[in-house]
Each structure stands twice: as structure tokens, then as C-alpha cells.
C-alpha positions as CSV (number, residue, x, y, z in Angstrom):
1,X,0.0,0.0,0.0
2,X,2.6,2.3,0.9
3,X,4.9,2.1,-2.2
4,X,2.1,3.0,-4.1
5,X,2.2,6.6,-3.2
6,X,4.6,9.6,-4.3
7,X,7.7,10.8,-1.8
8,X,5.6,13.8,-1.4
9,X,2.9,12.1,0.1
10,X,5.8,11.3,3.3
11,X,7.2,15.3,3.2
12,X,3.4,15.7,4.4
13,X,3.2,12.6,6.3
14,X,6.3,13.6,8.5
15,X,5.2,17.3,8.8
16,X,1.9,16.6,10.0
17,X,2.8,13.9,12.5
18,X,5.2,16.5,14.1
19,X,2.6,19.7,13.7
20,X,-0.2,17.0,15.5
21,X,2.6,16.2,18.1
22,X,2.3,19.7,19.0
23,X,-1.7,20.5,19.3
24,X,-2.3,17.4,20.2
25,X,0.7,17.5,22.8
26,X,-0.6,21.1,24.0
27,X,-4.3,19.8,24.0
28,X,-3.6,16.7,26.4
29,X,-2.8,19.2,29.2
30,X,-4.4,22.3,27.8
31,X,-7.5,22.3,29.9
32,X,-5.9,20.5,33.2
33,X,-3.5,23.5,33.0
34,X,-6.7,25.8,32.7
35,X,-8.1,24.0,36.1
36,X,-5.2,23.6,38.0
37,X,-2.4,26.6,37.2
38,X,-4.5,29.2,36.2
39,X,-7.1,28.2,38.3
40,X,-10.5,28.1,36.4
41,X,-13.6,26.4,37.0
42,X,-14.8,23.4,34.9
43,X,-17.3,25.5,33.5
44,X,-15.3,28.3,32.1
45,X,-12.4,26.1,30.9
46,X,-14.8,24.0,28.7
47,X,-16.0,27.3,27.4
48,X,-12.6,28.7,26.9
49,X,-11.3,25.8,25.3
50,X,-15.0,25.6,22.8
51,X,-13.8,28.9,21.9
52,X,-10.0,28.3,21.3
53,X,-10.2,24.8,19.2
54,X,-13.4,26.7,17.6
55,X,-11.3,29.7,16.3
56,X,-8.8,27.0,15.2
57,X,-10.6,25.8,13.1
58,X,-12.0,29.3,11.6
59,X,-9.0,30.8,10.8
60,X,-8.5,27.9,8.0
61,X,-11.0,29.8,5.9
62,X,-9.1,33.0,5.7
63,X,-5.8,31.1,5.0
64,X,-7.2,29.4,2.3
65,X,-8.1,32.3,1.0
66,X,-4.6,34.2,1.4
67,X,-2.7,30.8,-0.6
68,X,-5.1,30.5,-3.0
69,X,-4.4,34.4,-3.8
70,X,-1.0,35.6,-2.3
71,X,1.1,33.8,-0.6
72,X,0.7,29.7,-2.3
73,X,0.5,26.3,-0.2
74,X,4.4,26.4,0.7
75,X,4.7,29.9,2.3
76,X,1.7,29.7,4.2
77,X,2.5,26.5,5.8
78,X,5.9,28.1,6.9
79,X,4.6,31.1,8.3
80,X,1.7,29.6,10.1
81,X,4.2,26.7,11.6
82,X,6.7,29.8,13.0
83,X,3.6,31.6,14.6
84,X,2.5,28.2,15.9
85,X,5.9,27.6,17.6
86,X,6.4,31.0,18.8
87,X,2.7,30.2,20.4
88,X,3.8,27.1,22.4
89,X,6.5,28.9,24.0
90,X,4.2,31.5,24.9
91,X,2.1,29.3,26.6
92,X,5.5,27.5,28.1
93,X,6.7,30.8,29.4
94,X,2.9,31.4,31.0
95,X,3.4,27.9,32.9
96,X,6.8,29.5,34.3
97,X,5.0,32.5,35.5
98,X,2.5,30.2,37.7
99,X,3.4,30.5,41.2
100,X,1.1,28.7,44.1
101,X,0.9,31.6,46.5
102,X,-0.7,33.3,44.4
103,X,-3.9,31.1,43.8
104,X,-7.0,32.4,44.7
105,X,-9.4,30.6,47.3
106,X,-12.3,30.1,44.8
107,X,-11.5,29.0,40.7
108,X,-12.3,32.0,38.7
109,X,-15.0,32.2,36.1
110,X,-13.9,34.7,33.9
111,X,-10.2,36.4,33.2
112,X,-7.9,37.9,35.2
113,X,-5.2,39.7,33.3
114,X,-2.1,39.1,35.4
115,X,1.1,38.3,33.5
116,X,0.6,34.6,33.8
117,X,-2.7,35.0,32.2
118,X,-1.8,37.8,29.4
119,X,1.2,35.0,28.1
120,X,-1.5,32.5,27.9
121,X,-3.3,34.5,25.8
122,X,-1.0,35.2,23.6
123,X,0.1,32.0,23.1
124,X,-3.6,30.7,22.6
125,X,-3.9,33.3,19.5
126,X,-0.7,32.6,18.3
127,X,-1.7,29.0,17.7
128,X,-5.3,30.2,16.2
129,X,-3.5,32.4,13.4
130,X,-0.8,29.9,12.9
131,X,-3.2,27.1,12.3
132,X,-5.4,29.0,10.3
133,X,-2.2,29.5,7.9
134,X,-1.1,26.0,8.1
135,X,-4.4,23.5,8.2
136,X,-5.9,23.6,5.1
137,X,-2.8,24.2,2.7
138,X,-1.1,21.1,3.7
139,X,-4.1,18.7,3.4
140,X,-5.0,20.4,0.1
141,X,-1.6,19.4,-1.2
142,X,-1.8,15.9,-0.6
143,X,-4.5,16.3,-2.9
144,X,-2.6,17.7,-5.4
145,X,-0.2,14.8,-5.9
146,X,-2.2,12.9,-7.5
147,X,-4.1,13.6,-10.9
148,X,-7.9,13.6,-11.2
149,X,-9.8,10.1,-10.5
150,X,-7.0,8.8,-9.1
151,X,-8.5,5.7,-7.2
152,X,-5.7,6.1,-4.6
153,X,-7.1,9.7,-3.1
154,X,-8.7,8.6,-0.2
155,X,-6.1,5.6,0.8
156,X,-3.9,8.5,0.8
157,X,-5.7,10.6,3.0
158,X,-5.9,7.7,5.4
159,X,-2.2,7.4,5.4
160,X,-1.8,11.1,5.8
161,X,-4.2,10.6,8.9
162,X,-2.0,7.8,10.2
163,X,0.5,10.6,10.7
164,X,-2.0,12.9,11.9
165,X,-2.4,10.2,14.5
166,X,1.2,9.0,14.7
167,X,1.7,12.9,16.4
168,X,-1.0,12.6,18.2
169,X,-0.2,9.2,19.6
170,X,3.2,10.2,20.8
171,X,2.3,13.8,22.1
172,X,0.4,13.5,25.2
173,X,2.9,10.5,26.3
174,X,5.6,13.1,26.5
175,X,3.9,16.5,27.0
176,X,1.5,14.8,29.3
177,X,4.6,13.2,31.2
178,X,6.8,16.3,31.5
179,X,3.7,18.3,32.2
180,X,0.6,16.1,33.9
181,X,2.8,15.4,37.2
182,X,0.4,16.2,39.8
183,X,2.4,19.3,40.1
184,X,1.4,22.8,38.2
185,X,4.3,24.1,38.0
186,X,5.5,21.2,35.6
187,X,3.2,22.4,32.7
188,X,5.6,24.6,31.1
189,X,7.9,21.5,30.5
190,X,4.8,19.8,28.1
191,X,4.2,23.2,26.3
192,X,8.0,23.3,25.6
193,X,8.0,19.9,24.2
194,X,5.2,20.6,21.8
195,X,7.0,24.1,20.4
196,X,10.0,21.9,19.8
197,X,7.7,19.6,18.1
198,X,6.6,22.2,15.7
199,X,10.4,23.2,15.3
200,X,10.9,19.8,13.9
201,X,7.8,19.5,11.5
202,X,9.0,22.8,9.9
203,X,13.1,21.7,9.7
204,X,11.3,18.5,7.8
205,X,8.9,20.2,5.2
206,X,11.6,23.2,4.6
207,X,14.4,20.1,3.6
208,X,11.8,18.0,1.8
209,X,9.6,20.7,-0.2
210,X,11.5,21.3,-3.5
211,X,12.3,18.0,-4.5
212,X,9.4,15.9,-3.3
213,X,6.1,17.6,-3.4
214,X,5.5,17.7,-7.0
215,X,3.0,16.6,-9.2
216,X,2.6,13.2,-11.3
217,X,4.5,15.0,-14.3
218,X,7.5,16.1,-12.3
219,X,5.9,20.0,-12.0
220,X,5.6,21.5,-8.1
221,X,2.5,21.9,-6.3
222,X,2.0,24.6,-3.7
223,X,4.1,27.8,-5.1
224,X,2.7,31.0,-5.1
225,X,-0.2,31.5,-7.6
226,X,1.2,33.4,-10.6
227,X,-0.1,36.7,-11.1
228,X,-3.0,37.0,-14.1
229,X,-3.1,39.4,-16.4
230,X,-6.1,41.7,-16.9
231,X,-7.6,40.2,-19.9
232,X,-7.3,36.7,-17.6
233,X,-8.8,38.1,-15.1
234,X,-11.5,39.6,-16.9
235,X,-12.0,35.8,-18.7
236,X,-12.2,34.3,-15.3
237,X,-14.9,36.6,-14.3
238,X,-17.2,35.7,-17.3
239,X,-17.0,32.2,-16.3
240,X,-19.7,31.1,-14.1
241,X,-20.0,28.1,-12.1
242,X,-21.1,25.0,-14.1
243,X,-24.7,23.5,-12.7
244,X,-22.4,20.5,-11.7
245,X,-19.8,22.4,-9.6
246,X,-22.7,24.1,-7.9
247,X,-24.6,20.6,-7.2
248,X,-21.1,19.7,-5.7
249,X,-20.0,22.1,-3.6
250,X,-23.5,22.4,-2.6
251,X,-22.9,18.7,-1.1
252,X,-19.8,19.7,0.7
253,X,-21.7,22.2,2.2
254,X,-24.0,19.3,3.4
255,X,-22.0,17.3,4.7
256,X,-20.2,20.2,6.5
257,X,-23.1,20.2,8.5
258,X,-23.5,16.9,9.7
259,X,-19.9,16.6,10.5
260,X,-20.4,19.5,13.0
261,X,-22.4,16.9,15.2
262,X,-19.8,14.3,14.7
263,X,-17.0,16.8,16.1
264,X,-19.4,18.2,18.8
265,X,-19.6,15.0,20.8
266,X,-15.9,13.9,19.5
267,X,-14.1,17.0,20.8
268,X,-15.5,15.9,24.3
269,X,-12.4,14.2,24.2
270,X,-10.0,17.4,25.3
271,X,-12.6,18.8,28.1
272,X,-15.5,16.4,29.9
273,X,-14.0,12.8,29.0
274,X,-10.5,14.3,30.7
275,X,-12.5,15.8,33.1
276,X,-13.8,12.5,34.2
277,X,-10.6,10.8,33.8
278,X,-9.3,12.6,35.9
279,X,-11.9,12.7,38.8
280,X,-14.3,9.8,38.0
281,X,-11.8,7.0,37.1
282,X,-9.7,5.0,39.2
283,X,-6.2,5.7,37.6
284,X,-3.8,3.8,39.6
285,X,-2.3,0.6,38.8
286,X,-1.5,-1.8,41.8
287,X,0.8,-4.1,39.8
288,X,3.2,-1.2,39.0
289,X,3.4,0.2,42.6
290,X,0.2,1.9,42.6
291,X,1.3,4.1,39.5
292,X,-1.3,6.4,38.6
293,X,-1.8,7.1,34.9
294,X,-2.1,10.5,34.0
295,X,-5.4,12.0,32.9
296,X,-3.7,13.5,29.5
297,X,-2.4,9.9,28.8
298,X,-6.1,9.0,27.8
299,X,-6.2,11.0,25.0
300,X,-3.1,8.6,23.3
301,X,-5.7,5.7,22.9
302,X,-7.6,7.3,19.8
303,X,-4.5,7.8,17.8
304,X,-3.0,4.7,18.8
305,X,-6.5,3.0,17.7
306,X,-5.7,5.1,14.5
307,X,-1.9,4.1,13.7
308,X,-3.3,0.5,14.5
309,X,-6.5,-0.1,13.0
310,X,-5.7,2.4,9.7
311,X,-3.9,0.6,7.4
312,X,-7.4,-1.8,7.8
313,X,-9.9,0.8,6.8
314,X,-7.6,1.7,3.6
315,X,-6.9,-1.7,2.7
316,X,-10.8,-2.3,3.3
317,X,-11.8,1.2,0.7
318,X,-9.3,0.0,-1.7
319,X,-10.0,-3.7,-1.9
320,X,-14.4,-2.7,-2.6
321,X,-12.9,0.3,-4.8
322,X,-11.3,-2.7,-7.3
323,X,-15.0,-4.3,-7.0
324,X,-16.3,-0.9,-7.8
325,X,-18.4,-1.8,-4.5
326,X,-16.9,0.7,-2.7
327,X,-19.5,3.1,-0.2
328,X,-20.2,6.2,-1.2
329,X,-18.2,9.3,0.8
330,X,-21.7,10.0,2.4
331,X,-22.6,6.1,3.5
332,X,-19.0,5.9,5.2
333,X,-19.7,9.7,7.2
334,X,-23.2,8.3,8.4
335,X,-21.5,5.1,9.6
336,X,-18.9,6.5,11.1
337,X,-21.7,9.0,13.1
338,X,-23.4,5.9,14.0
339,X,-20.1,4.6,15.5
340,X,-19.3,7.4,17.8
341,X,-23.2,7.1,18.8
342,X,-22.2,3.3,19.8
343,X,-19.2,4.7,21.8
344,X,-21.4,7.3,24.3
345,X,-23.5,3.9,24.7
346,X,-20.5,1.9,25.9
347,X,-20.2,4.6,28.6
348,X,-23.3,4.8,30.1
349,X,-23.0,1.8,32.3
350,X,-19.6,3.4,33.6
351,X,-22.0,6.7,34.3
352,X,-24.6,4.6,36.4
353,X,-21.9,3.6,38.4
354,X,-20.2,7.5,38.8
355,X,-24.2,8.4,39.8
356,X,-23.6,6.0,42.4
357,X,-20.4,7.8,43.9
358,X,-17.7,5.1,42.8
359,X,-14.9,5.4,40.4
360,X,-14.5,3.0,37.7
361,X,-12.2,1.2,35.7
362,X,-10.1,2.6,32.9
363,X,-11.3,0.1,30.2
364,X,-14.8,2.3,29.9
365,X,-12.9,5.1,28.4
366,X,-10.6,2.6,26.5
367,X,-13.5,1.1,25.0
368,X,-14.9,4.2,24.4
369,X,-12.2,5.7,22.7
370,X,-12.1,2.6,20.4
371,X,-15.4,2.8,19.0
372,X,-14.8,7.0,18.4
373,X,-11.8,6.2,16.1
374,X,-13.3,3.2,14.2
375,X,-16.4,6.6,13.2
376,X,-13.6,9.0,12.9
377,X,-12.0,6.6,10.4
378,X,-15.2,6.4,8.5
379,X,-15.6,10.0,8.2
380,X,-12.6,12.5,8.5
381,X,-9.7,11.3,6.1
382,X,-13.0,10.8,3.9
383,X,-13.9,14.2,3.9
384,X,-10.9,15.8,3.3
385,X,-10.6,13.5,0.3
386,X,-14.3,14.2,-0.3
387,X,-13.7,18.2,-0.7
388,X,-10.5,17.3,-3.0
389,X,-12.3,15.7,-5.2
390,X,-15.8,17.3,-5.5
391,X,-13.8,20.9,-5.2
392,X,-13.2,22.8,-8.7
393,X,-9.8,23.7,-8.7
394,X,-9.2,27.2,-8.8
395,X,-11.2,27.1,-5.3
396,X,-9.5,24.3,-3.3
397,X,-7.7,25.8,-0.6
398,X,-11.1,28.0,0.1
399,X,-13.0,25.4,0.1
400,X,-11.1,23.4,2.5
401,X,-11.0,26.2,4.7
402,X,-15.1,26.2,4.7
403,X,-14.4,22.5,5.4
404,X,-13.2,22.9,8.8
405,X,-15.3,26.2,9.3
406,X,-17.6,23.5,10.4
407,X,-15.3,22.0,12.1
408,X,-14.7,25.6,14.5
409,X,-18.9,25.4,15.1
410,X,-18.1,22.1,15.7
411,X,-15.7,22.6,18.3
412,X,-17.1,26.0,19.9
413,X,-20.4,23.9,20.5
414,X,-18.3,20.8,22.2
415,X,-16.7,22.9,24.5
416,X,-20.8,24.7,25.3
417,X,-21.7,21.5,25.7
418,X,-18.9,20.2,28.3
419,X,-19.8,23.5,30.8
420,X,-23.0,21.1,31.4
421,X,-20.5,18.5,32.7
422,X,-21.8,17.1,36.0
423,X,-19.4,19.3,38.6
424,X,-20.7,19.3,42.3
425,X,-18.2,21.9,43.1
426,X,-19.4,24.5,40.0
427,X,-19.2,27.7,41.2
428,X,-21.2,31.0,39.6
429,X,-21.6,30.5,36.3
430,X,-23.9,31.0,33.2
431,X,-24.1,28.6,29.8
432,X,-25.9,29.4,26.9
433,X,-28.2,26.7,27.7
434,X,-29.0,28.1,31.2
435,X,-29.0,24.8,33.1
436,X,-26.4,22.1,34.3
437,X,-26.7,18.7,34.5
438,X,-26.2,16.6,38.0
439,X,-25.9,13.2,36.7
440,X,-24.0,11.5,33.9
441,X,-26.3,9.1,32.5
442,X,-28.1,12.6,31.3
443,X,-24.6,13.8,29.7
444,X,-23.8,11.0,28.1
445,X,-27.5,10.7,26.3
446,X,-26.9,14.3,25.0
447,X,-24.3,12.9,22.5
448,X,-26.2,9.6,22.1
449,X,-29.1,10.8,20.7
450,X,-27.3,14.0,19.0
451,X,-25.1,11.5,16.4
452,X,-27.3,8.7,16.2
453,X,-30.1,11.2,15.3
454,X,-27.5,12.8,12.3
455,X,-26.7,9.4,11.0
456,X,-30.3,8.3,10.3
457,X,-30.7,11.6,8.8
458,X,-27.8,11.4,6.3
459,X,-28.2,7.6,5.8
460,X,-31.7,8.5,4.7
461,X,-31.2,11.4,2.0
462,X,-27.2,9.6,0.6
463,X,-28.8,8.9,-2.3
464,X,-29.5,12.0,-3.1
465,X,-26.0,13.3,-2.3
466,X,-24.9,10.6,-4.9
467,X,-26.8,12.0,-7.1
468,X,-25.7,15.4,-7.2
469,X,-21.7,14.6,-6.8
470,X,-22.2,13.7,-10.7
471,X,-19.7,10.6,-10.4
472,X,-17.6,11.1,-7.8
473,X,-17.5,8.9,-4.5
């Protein structure tokens, strides 16, 4: 499978991994560094972090927009991977700046601008405009590689999100060890790791660009958009949208908005599920001396699922693509909603038991986890292949970037719904729903019925999707 694809494909592969190794590295401890150095309530960390994964996920859409125009796939990744580095260590130098005699008696539910604070800011929209420079270029050039119909697109993809995963598998291991120690003041120590990450993905993609990431023919993909002349500019303007383009990009727009569900009750990984990791489950392992696993370490079984189980789903696609019996891009998404519905089930038996005032065992989440990744394999490499394929050309990068605008709703409304997380010690504060939650049986349901009820919906109208992506799967 793998010596199928270009050299290129790997220059991404490797660039990825390392740029996952730092959000996902940052992530891991993002929010217990929110509760336990800064000192913020459950409730306005979920929020916080709904807004800062949210606006990571917006900022794609304006550069998209600025390659597609200005600056080309290969400048934009480099700037937004320096701003992304320079971010971490913003965030590092806020962790030195925590000092315990300075926390306050109650967790604050709203921002206090001391110098700790301010860093921490900074950092956090350092990564948000970084990311937005860097997301949607690189996956749009994996799609480049490969000429139109090419039957490999989505096995590529999938190996692209091995390395995706590869990052994320490895991050929280070592940011989560240097920084989830049961001491706060240990925090800077995961944020540096993941800057250096970042170093690292950029040192690879700057050494590997020139040579590797070119196209079928031996041309390079990614440079900056040459400048049009007036009369081509004038031509491009008379030339309208075909009825097909429109039917297509009309379905990426679709699907957009089913995948906003998906990512809602996903996302839960980063603030409730380490929530309760971290309180509700019993963490400590009495073979290895009573050893208790960090919370952050939990978030290393979806992308070790991934690296594992990965290779499968592609070998699956491309084995029923030679049969031509292959599932349409919308079939796999509403399985793949369907799956992460199964994986809120698997924990409600755990949540009876939480209700009851115990703790339980680590294999909830584990199995939990599992089932998330199998749906995540049947719908996110797929839709980035998806919006390759039905995208016209001259608005790829754009239309990636609307791509994972859904995925910024997506992620503002996970971290909305975590503030309902079940927390007897909540103090003052006010969702946008208005209400909390005391049990979680009720919290779980929320994302049970909230996927399961988007798959039935998008299993029911995918023939209609077929219909208007005019040949493509």
C-alpha cells in the first residue's frame, strides 16, 4: 500500500505527525493546566477551550483564501508553523509565570489579566493564526499529488491521517509526562516539548519541499499563484459556475453540517472525557506500585487506535474500490456518526456507576475511545478526500478552509456543551443553555441521541448526495 504513493505524500506525512505532536501535545494538558495553574472552573475552561479549538478551526478559511491568492500552499504553511511555535512557547513561558501563593481561594470564572494570564493568551492566539495558515494548505496538497480520478485519493488521506495520528499518539505520552505530574508548576515543561515539536515538522517540510512535493508530471505543487493578467482576469470573471460544480459544492456544504455533530460529541475528548478521567476514574495501577496514569495519557488511545486499526480501513476502501463496491463518501460519514453514537453507549454503564459515587475502571474510556476512532476513520480522512475531489480547482484551498469552518462550530459547541459536565463543586456561572446537569447518564445521552439522530438523517437522503456529486465517490 505504501509504495504506491509519491515521496511527497511522506514530506506531508512527517510534517503533519510533528505539527499533530504539538496541538495534540498542548491539548492533552491544555485544559488541566486551565483547572489547575490558572485556576479556572470546569465550566469556564470547557468554554474557553470551545472557543480556542473553535477559532482554530475558523482561521483555515481565511488562509485558504490568502494561498489560493497571495502567498501559495508552501509559504503559508511556513509562516503559520513559525507563529504556531512562537505560540507554544508562549504558553511555556505562562506555565513559568505560575506560582502557588498566588492562587486564589475560589476558581475564577472569567479572566484575570495578570502576567501569567496575558502569556497565555497570547500564546492561545498565536496557535489560532498559525493554524489557520497552516491547516488547510497542507491537506490540500496531498490532494494535489495525485491527478484527477486517481483511485488512490482517499487511501492517501488515510495514510496522511496515520500521521496525523502517529503525532497525536506520541504527544500527550511526553507532554502529558513532562507536564501532567500532579504538580502545576510542571506544565511549562509539556508546552515546551510541543513548540520543539513544531520546530521539527517545519526543519522536515523546509528540507523536503523542493524536491518531493510535486506533481505526477514532475511540476511543483504549492508555489505561489502566478499573477493574471487583466484580460485573464476579466475571462475568469465571465466564467460562471457550471450546474455540476454548484450541485457539488453544494454537497460539501452538506455534509459540513452533519460533521459539526460528529465533532461536537468527538471534541468531548479534550474537556469532559479528561474531566472524568481525571476525577471519575480510578487511575492507579497496583501491579506497577500503585502508579497512577495521567489524565492526558487517555487522550493517546484514539490515535493509537488510528496508527493500528488504519492501514485496515484503507486496505478495506481499496480492496471494494477494485469491486467498484466501494461506499459512497456519504454512506462511510453516516457510519462513522453511527459509531461514535455506539461509543457514548459503551459509557453509560460506567455513568450509572459515577451516579452511584464510585470510580471506575479505565477500560470504559478505553473502550470508548475505540469505538470514536473506528467513526472518525469512516468519516474524516473521507472528507478531506471528499472536498478534493468534488472541489473545482481554482477554489480548493477555500473550500477546504469552509471544510473545517464547520469544524470551528463544531468545536465552539463541544466545549458549550462540556460547561454542562456534571461538577458538584461549579461555582457562579452562566451557559448558553442556562441549566447544568447533575448526573451522567443525562450527559452522556446528549451525544447519544445528537449523532445517532445525524446518522439516520444522512443515511436517509445519501442517495440524493450521490446523485448530485455527478460521479464522484
Amino acid at each position: 500500500m505504501f509504495k504506491q504513493h509519491p515521496k511527497g505524500l511522506y514530506v506531508l506525512f512527517f510534517t503533519e505527525m510533528w505539527e499533530r505532536f504539538s496541538y495534540y501535545g498542548m491539548r492533552a494538558i491544555l485544559a488541566l493546566y486551565m483547572v489547575k495553574a490558572l485556576i479556572y472552573d470546569t465550566a469556564f475552561t470547557s468554554s474557553i477551550y470551545g472557543y480556542y479549538t473553535g477559532l482554530v478551526y475558523l482561521t483555515p478559511l481565511i488562509g485558504g483564501y490568502v494561498a489560493d491568492k497571495y502567498w501559495g500552499n508552501r509559504r503559508s504553511i511556513i509562516v503559520g508553523g513559525i507563529l504556531m511555535a512562537i505560540g507554544q512557547f508562549a504558553l511555556a513561558f505562562s506555565g513559568f509565570l505560575y506560582d502557588p501563593a498566588n492562587s486564589p481561594s475560589q476558581p475564577y470564572t472569567s479572566f484575570m489579566l495578570n502576567p501569567q494570564q496575558i502569556a497565555f493568551i497570547i500564546g492561545l492566539f498565536l496557535l489560532i493564526v498559525g493554524n489557520g495558515f497552516f491547516k488547510p494548505n497542507i491537506s490540500t496538497m496531498v490532494g494535489q499529488l495525485y491527478p484527477e480520478g486517481d483511485k488512490r485519493r482517499d487511501s492517501a488521506f488515510t495514510i496522511f491521517y496515520m500521521g496525523i495520528n502517529l503525532g497525536a499518539l506520541l504527544s500527550p505520552f511526553v507532554a502529558g509526562g513532562l507536564g501532567d505530574t500532579g504538580d502545576p508548576a510542571d506544565f511549562k515543561w509539556g508546552f515546551m516539548a510541543a513548540g520543539i515539536g513544531m520546530l521539527l515538522g517545519l526543519i522536515q517540510f523546509y528540507l523536503g519541499k523542493n524536491k518531493h512535493l510535486v506533481t505526477p508530471e514532475g511540476e511543483p505543487v504549492g508555489l505561489v499563484p502566478k499573477k493574471k493578467t487583466a484580460a485573464e482576469k476579466k475571462a475568469e470573471v465571465k466564467v460562471p459556475l457550471t450546474k455540476i460544480e454548484k450541485e457539488r459544492i453544494a454537497v460539501i456544504f452538506i455534509l459540513a453540517f452533519f460533521v459539526i455533530f460528529f465533532w461536537a460529541a468527538f471534541e468531548q475528548a479534550g474537556v469532559s472525557l479528561t474531566f472524568f478521567a481525571d476525577e471519575k476514574t480510578d487511575r492507579a495501577i497496583s501491579w506497577l506500585g500503585n502508579f497512577v496514569i495521567p489524565a492526558s495519557w487517555f487522550q493517546s488511545i484514539n490515535p493509537i487506535a488510528i496508527v493500528i486499526f488504519a492501514p485496515l480501513f484503507a486496505g478495506i476502501w481499496t480492496k471494494l474500490g477494485k469491486k467498484d463496491k466501494e461506499p459512497s463518501s456519504p454512506l462511510k460519514m453516516a457510519l462513522g456518526l453511527l459509531l461514535l453514537s455506539f461509543g457514548f453507549m459503551i459509557l453509560l454503564p460506567a455513568a450509572k456507576q459515577v451516579d452511584a459515587g464510585m470510580k471506575v475502571g479505565p477500560m470504559w474510556l478505553v473502550l470508548a475511545y475505540t469505538l470514536h476512532t473506528f467513526g472518525e476513520l469512516s468519516l474524516s480522512p473521507i472528507g478531506l478526500s471528499m472536498v478534493t475531489k468534488l472541489s473545482p480547482t481554482r477554489f480548493a484551498s477555500l473550500l477546504m478552509g469552509v471544510w473545517f469552518l464547520a469544524n470551528a462550530a463544531a468545536n465552539w459547541l463541544a466545549g458549550q456543551l462540556s460547561t454542562l459536565y456534571p461538577d458538584p463543586n461549579r461555582t457562579e456561572f452562566s451557559s448558553i443553555f442556562g441549566y447544568v446537569i447533575n448526573d451522567f447518564s443525562s450527559f452522556f445521552t446528549i451525544f447519544i441521541v445528537m449523532s445517532l439522530s445525524a446518522s439516520l438523517i444522512l443515511f436517509l437522503i445519501h442517495r440524493l448526495l450521490i446523485k448530485m456529486m455527478h460521479g464522484v465517490k
